[in-house]
C-alpha positions as CSV (number, residue, x, y, z in Angstrom):
1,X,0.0,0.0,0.0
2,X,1.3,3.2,-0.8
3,X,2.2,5.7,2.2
4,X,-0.3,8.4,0.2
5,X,-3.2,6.6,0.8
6,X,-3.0,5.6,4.6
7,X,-2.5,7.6,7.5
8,X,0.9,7.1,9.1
9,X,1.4,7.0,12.5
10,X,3.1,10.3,12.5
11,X,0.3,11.9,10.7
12,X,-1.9,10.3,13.2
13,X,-0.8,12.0,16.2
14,X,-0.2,14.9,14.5
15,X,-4.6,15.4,13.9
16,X,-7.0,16.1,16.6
17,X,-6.4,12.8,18.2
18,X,-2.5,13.9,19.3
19,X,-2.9,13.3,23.0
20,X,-3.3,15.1,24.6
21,X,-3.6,18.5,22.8
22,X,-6.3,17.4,21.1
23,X,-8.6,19.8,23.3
24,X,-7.0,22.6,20.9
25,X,-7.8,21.2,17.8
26,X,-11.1,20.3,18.0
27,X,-11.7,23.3,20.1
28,X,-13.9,24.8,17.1
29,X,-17.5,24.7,16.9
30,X,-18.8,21.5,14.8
31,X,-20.4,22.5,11.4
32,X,-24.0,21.8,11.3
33,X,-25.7,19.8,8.5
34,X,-28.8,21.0,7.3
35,X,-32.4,19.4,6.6
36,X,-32.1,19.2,2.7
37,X,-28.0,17.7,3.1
38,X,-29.6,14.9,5.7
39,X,-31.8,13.9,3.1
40,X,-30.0,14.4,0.2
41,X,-27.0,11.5,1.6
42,X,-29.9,8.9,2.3
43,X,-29.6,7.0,-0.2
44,X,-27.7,4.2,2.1
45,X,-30.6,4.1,4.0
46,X,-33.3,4.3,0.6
47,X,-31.5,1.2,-1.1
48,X,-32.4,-0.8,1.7
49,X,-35.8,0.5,1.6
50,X,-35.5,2.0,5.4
51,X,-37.4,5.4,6.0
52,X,-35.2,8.1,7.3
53,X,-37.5,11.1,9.4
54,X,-36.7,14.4,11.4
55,X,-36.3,13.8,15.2
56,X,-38.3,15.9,17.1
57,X,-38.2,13.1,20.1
58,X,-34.5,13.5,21.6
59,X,-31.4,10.6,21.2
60,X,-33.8,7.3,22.3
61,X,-32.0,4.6,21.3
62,X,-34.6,2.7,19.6
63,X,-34.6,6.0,17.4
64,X,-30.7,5.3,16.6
65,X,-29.6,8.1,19.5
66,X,-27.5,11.3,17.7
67,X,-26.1,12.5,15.2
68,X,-22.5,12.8,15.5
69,X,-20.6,16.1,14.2
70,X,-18.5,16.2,11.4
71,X,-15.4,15.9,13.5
72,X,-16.1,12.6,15.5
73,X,-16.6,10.7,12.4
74,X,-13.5,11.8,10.9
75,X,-11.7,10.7,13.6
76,X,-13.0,7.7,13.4
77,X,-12.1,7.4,9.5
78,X,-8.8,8.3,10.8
79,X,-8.8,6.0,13.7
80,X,-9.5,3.0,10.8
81,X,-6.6,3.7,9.0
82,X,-4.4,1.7,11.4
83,X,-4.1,-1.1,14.0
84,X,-3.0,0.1,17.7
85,X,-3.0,-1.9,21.0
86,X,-6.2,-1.5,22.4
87,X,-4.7,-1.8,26.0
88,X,-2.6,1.3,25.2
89,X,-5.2,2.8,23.4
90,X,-7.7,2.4,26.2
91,X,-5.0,3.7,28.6
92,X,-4.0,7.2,26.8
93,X,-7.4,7.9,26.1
94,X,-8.3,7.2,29.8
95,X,-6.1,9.7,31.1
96,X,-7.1,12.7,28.7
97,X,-10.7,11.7,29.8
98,X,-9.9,11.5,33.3
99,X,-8.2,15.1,32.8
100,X,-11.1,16.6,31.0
101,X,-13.4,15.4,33.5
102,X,-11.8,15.8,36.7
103,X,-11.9,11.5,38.1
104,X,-9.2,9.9,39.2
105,X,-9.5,7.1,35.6
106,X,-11.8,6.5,33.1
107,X,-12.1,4.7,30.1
108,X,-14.3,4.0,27.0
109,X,-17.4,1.3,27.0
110,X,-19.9,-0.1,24.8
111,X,-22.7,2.3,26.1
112,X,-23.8,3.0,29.4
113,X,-25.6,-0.4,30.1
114,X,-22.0,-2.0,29.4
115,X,-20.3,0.7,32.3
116,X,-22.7,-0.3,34.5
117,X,-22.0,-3.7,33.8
118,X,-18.2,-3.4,34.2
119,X,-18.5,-1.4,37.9
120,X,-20.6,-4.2,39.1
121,X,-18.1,-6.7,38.2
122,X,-15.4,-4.4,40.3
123,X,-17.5,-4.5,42.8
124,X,-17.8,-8.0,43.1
125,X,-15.5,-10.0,41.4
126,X,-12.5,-7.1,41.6
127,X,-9.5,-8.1,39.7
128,X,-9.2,-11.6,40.9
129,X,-8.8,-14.1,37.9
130,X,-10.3,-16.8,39.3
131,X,-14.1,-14.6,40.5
132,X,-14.0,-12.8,37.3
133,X,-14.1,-16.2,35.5
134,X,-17.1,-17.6,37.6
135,X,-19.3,-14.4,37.0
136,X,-22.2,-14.5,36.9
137,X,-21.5,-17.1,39.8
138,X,-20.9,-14.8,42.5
139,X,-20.4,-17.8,45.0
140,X,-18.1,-16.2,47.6
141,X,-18.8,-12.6,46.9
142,X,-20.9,-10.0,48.1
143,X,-23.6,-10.4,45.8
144,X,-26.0,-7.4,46.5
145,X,-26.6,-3.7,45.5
146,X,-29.0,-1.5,47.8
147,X,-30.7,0.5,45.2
148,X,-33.8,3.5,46.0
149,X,-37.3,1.2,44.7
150,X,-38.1,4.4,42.4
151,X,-34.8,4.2,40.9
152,X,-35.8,0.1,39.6
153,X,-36.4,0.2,35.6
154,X,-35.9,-2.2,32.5
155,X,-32.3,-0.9,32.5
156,X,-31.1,-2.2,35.4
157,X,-30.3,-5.6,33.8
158,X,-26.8,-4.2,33.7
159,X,-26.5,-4.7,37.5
160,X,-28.4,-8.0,37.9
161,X,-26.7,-9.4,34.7
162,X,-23.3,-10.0,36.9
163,X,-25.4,-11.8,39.2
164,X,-26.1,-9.6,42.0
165,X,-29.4,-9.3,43.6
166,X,-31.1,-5.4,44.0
167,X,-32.2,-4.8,47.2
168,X,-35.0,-1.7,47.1
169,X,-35.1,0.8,49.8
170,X,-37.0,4.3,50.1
171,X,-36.2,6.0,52.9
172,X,-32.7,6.8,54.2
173,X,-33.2,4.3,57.2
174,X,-34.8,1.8,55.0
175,X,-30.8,2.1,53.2
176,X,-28.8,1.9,55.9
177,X,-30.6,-1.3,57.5
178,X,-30.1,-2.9,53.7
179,X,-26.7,-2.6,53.7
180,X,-25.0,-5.8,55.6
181,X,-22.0,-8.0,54.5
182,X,-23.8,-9.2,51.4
183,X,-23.7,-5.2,49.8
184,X,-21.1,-5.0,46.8
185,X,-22.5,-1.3,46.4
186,X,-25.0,1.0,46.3
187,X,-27.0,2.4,43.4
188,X,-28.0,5.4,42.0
189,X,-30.0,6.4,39.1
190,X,-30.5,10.2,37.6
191,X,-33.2,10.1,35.3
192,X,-37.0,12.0,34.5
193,X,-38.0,8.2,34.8
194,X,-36.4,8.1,38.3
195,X,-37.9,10.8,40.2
196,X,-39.8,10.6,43.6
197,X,-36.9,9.2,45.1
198,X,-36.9,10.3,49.0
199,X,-32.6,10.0,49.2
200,X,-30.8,12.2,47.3
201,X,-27.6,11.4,45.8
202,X,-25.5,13.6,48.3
203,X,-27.4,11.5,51.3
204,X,-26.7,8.6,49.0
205,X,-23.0,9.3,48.5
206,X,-22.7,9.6,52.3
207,X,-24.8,6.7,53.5
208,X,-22.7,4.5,51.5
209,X,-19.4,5.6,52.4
210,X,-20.1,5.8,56.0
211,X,-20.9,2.0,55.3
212,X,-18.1,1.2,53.6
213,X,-19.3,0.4,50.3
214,X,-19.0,2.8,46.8
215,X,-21.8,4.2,45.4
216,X,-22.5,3.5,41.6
217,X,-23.9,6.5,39.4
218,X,-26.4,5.8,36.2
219,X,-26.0,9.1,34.9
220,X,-26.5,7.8,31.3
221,X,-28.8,10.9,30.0
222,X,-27.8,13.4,32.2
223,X,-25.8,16.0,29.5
224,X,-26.5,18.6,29.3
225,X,-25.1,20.6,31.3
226,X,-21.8,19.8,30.6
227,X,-20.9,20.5,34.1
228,X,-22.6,17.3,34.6
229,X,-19.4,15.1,33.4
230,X,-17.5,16.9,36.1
231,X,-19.9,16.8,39.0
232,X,-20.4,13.6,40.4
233,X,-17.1,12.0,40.5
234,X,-16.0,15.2,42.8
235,X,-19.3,15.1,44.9
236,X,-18.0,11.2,46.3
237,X,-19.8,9.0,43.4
238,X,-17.2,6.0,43.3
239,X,-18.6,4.4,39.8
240,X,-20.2,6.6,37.0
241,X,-21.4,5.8,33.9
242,X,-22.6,8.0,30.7
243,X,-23.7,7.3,27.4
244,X,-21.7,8.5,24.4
245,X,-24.2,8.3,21.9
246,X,-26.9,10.6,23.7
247,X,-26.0,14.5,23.7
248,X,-22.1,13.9,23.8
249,X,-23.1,13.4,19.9
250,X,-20.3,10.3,20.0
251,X,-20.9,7.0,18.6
252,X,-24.0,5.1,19.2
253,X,-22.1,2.0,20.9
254,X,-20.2,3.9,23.4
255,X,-20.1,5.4,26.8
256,X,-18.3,6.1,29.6
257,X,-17.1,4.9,33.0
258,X,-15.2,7.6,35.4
259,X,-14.5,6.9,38.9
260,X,-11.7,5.7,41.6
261,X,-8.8,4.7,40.1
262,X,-8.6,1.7,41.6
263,X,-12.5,0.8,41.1
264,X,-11.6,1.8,37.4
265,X,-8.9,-0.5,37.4
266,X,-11.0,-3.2,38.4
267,X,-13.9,-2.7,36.2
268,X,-11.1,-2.3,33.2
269,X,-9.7,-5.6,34.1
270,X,-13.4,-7.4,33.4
271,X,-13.8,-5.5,30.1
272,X,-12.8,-6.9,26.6
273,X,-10.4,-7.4,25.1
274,X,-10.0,-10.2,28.1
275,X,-11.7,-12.8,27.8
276,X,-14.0,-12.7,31.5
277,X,-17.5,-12.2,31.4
278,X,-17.8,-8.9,29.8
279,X,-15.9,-10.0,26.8
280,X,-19.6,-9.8,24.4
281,X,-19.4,-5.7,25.3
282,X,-16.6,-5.3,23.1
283,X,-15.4,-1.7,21.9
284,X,-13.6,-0.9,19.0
285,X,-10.6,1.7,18.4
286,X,-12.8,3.7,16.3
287,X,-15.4,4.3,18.9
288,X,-13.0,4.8,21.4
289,X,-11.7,7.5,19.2
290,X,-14.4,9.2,18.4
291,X,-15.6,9.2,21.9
292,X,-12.9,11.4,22.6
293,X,-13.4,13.0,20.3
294,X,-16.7,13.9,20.7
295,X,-16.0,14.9,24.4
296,X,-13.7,17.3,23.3
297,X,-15.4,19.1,21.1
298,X,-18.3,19.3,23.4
299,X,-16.8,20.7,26.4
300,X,-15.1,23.3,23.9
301,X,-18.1,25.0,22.9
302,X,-20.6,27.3,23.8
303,X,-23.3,25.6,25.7
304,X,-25.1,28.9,26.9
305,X,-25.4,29.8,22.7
306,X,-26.1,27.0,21.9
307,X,-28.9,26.8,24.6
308,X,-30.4,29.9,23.0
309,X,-30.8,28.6,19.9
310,X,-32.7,25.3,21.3
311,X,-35.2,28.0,22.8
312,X,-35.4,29.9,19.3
313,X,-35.8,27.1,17.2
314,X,-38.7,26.2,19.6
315,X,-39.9,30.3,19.9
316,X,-39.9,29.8,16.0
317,X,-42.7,27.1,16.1
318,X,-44.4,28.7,18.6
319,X,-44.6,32.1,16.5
320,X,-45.8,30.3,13.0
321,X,-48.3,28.1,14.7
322,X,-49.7,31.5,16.6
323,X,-53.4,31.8,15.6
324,X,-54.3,28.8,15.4
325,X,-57.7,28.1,16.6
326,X,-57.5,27.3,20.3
327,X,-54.0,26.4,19.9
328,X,-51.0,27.0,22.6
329,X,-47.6,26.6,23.2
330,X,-45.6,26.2,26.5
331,X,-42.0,25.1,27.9
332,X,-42.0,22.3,29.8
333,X,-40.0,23.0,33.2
334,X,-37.5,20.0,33.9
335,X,-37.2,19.2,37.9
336,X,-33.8,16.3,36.9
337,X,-30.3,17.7,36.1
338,X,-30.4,17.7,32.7
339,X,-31.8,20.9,32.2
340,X,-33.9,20.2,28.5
341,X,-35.8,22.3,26.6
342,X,-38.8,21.0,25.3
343,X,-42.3,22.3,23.9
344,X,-45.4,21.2,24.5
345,X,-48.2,22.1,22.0
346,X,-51.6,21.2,23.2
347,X,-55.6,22.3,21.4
348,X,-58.9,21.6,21.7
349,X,-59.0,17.9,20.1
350,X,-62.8,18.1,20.1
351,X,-63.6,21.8,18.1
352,X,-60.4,20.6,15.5
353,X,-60.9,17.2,15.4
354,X,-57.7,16.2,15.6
355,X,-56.5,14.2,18.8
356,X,-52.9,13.5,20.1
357,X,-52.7,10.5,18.6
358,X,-53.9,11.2,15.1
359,X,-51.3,14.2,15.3
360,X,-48.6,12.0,15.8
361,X,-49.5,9.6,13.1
362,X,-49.9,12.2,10.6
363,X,-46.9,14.0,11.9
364,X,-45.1,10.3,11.1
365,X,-47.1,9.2,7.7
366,X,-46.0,12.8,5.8
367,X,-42.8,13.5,4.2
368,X,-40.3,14.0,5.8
369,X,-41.6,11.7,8.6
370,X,-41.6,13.3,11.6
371,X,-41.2,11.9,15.2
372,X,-42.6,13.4,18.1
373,X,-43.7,12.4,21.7
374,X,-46.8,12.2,23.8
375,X,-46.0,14.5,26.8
376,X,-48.0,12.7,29.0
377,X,-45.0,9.9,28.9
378,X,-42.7,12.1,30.8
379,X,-45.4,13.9,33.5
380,X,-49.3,12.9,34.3
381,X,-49.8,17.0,34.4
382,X,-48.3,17.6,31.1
383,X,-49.9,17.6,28.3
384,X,-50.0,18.0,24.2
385,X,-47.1,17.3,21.4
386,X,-43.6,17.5,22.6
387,X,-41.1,18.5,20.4
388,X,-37.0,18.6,21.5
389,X,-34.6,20.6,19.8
390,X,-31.7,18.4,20.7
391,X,-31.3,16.6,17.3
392,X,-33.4,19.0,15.1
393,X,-31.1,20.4,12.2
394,X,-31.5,24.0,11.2
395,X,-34.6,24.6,9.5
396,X,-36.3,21.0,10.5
397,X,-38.1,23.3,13.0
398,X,-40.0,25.1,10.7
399,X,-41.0,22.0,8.7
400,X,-42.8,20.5,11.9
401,X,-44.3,23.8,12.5
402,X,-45.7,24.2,9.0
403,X,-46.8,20.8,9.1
404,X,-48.4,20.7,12.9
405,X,-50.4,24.1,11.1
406,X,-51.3,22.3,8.3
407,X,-53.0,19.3,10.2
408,X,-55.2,21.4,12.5
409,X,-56.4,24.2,9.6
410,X,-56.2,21.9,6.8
411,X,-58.6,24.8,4.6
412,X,-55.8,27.2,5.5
């Protein structure tokens, strides 16, 4: 192969992915696509006869999570041009995440689910060869995790999948009595779908160390804010996991795990490429590139702008759908930390004759398709269409407003 068409290895620490100055070059904003570029590059997606829409939901995973910028996914193409030792690669590209996030370690996983897989087996097995190969026997290990009952969801497989058994709680006494000689950890989970918990994770943090046992973070959805990826591991959280492929705008299959070093360590040791029980959550150099990648560029920009411009593009369907018979607009608040913008339109389903669900269908069956939410999925007391600017390109915002319009004055 001729040197011109490969990357060498001196061009490739030379790019954005020279650790660790990479903060510097990638410290530019990412350059947006636009509605009619989405759609013009689908073809990969037409030839195999699969419908691509505008996302007006946020980065659900069933709904194929972000879009990533133009900068992760050349580092990625980058990152493909050679092989590296994954061991290494894991290692440098723990440190600069460690540094840019303020833990003690970190490195890349297959998602949040797989972090949260990884700290349990630290938490249980450790580093010892001959646990880690009898997970999910946990014979001989502590083989429990105290976790708040409104904090229990589908996602917590990733705990019980190592073998442990969750032991719900509510109140902070209710905790403390859980925790005996059976407790690998404690768990936490910040989500919408996890509120009405009575503990808060400070209490948390500090019930659990006073017993003796870390605390393990889901904080898979919580960016923004971007303070958020430095908060928790500084508050006492021994274990915390994030999704890449969620408002990080990385790759789909990746995530996060920041902690204690020697936790880190632990949870590392379990992870592929060993062969131990977390060998099927297998992540390869180029999402561990663009990861970083993606990190980088988004703790480099202007989150307060770019904030504003959620708010406008959502002003902007607000002001074009104004006069609509009966019609109104509102911002959700947001009581988790990830502080979200989001709109809810609601009318009079009876005078248009148009409900909810009809909106939604139509919204999906046009062209584009257009996904949106039922409000009432996140809050009983909300109400109406939900749209989230999060993965809206510029201008997609005014095609769901001039379709929303269109649906409930069809003669106009």
């Amino acid at each position: 192969m001729k040197r011109s068409s490969r990357v060498s290895r001196r061009r490739f620490v030379g790019t954005s992915l020279g650790l660790p100055a990479a903060g510097a070059a990638l410290a530019q904003s990412p350059q947006p696509l636009h509605a009619a570029s989405r759609f013009s590059t689908a073809s990969v997606y037409q030839r195999l006869g699969v419908r691509p829409f505008i996302n007006a939901y946020g980065t659900s995973t069933p709904l194929s999570g972000t879009l990533m910028a133009p900068e992760v996914t050349k580092a990625m193409v980058e990152a493909s041009h050679n092989f590296v030792m994954l061991d290494d690669l894991q290692e440098k590209v723990g440190k600069r995440l460690a540094e840019l996030t303020g833990a003690e370690a970190a490195f890349v996983t297959t998602g949040a689910s797989a972090a949260l897989c990884l700290a349990t087996c630290a938490v249980t097995a450790g580093d010892d060869p001959e646990k880690m190969k009898r997970l999910p026997d946990l014979t001989g290990m502590k083989s429990e995790i105290v976790i708040q009952k409104a904090h229990r969801n589908p996602n917590d497989h990733a705990f019980r999948m190592v073998g442990v058994k969750l032991i719900e709680a509510e109140t902070a006494d209710e905790i403390r009595r859980a925790i005996t000689n059976k407790t690998a950890a404690v768990a936490m989970v910040l989500s919408h779908n996890s509120l009405g918990h009575q503990v808060k994770l400070e209490q948390m943090i500090a019930i659990a160390h006073q017993a003796g046992v870390p605390l393990i973070l889901d904080a898979a959805a919580e960016i923004p804010p971007p303070e958020n990826l430095k908060r928790f591991v500084p508050m006492g959280a021994d274990l915390v996991a994030f999704s890449g492929g969620k408002n990080l705008r990385g790759p789909q299959p990746s995530g996060i795990l920041t902690g204690r070093k020697d936790l880190i360590a632990k949870a590392y040791a379990n992870s592929c490429p060993r062969d131990y029980f977390a060998r099927i959550a297998k992540v390869g150099k180029e999402e561990i590139i663009g990861l970083l990648a993606a990190v980088e560029l988004y703790l480099s920009q202007d989150h307060a702008a770019q904030r504003r411009e959620y708010h406008a593009k959502l002003n902007r369907i607000s002001e074009h759908l104004r006069g609509v018979p009966t019609l109104f607009t509102e911002l959700a608040p947001n009581d988790d930390y990830s502080h979200s913008p989001r709109l809810c339109i609601q009318w009079d389903e009876a005078k248009l004759g148009v409900t909810l669900d009809q909106m939604m269908s139509r919204l999906w069956e046009g062209e584009p398709a257009i996904y949106a939410t039922d409000m009432r999925k996140y809050r009983p007391h909300w109400k109406g269409l939900g749209i989230f600017p999060y993965n809206l390109l510029p201008g997609e915002e005014m095609i769901i407003a001039r379709r929303v319009r269109r649906i409930l004055t069809p003669a106009g």
